[in-house]
C-alpha positions in Angstrom: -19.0 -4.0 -0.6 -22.3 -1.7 -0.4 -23.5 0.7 -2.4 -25.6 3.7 -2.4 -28.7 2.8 -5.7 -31.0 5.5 -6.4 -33.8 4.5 -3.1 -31.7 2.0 -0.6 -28.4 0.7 -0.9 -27.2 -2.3 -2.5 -24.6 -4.5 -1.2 -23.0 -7.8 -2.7 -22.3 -11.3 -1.0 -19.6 -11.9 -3.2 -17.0 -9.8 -5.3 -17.5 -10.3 -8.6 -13.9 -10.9 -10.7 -12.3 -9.0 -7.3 -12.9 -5.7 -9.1 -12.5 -3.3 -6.4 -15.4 -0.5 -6.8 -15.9 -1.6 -10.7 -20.0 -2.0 -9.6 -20.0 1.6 -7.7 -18.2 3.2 -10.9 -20.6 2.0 -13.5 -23.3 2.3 -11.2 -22.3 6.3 -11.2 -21.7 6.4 -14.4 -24.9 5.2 -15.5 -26.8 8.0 -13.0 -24.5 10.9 -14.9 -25.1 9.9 -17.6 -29.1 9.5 -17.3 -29.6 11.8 -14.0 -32.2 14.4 -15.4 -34.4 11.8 -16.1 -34.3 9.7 -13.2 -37.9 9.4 -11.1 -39.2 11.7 -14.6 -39.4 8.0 -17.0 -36.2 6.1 -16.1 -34.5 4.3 -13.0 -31.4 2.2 -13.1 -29.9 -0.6 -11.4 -26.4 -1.3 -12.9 -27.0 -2.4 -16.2 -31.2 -2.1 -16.5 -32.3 0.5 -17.3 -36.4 0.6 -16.8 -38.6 3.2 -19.1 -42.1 3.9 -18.0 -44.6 5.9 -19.5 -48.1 6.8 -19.6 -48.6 6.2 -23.6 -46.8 4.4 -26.1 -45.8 7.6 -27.9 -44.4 9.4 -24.5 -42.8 5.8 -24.3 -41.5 5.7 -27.9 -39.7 9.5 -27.1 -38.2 8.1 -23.8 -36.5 5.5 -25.5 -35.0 7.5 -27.7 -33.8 10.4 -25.1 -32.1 7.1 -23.1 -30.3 6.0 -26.3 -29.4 9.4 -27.7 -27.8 10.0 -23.8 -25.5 7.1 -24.2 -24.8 7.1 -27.0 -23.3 10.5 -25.7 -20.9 8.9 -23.8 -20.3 6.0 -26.0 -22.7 3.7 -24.2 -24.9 1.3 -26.4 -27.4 -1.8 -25.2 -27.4 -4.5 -26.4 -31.0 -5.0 -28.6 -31.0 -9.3 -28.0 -31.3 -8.3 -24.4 -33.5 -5.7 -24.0 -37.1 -5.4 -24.1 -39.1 -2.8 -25.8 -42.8 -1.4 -25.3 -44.0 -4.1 -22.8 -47.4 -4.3 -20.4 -45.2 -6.2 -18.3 -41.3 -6.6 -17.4 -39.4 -8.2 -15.1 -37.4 -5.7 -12.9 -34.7 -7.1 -10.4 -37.1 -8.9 -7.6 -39.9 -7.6 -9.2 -42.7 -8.1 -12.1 -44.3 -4.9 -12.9 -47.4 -3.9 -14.9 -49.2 -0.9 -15.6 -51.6 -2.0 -12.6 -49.0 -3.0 -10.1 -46.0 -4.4 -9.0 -45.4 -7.8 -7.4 -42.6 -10.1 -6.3 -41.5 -11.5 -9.2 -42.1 -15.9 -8.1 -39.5 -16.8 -9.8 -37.0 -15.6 -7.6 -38.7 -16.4 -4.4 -37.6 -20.0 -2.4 -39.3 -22.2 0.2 -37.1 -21.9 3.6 
């Protein structure tokens, strides 16, 4: 199953729980329900949802337009998970900073 993400499309090696389309669903759901602020402070892959901004007001605001836009459609995160006001983060294959973006080590192998 492939689907279209926000810059290149994304594509499983294995169904999870042989949901037919569940990923592409929330996947869509998520952009609706976040879609005028994608490439502005936010971009999503399924279930993370990455904030970035230039101070830590601007970022403090940004949070609380995300939350206030799920909570519109009765979406909430999960707090224990989630990771607020950080230099650094861990995005999908990547480690990001407010200088740059590398390949997060941790999730490359030796062939």
């Amino acid at each position: 199953m492939t689907f279209w993400m926000r810059y290149r499309h994304y594509k499983y090696t294995v169904m999870s729980f042989k949901l037919k389309n569940a990923s592409v669903m929330f996947q869509r759901m998520i952009n609706d329900t976040i879609h005028e602020y994608l490439d502005d402070f936010t971009m999503t892959c399924l279930n993370d949802i990455l904030i970035y901004s230039e101070t830590l007001k601007e970022h403090k605001r940004h949070i609380k337009v995300i939350i206030k836009a799920l909570q519109k459609w009765v979406l909430s995160i999960n707090e224990k998970k989630s990771v607020f006001k950080s230099q650094k983060v861990k995005y999908l294959r990547f480690v990001i900073n407010s200088d740059q973006i590398e390949k997060n080590s941790d999730k490359m192998t030796a062939i």
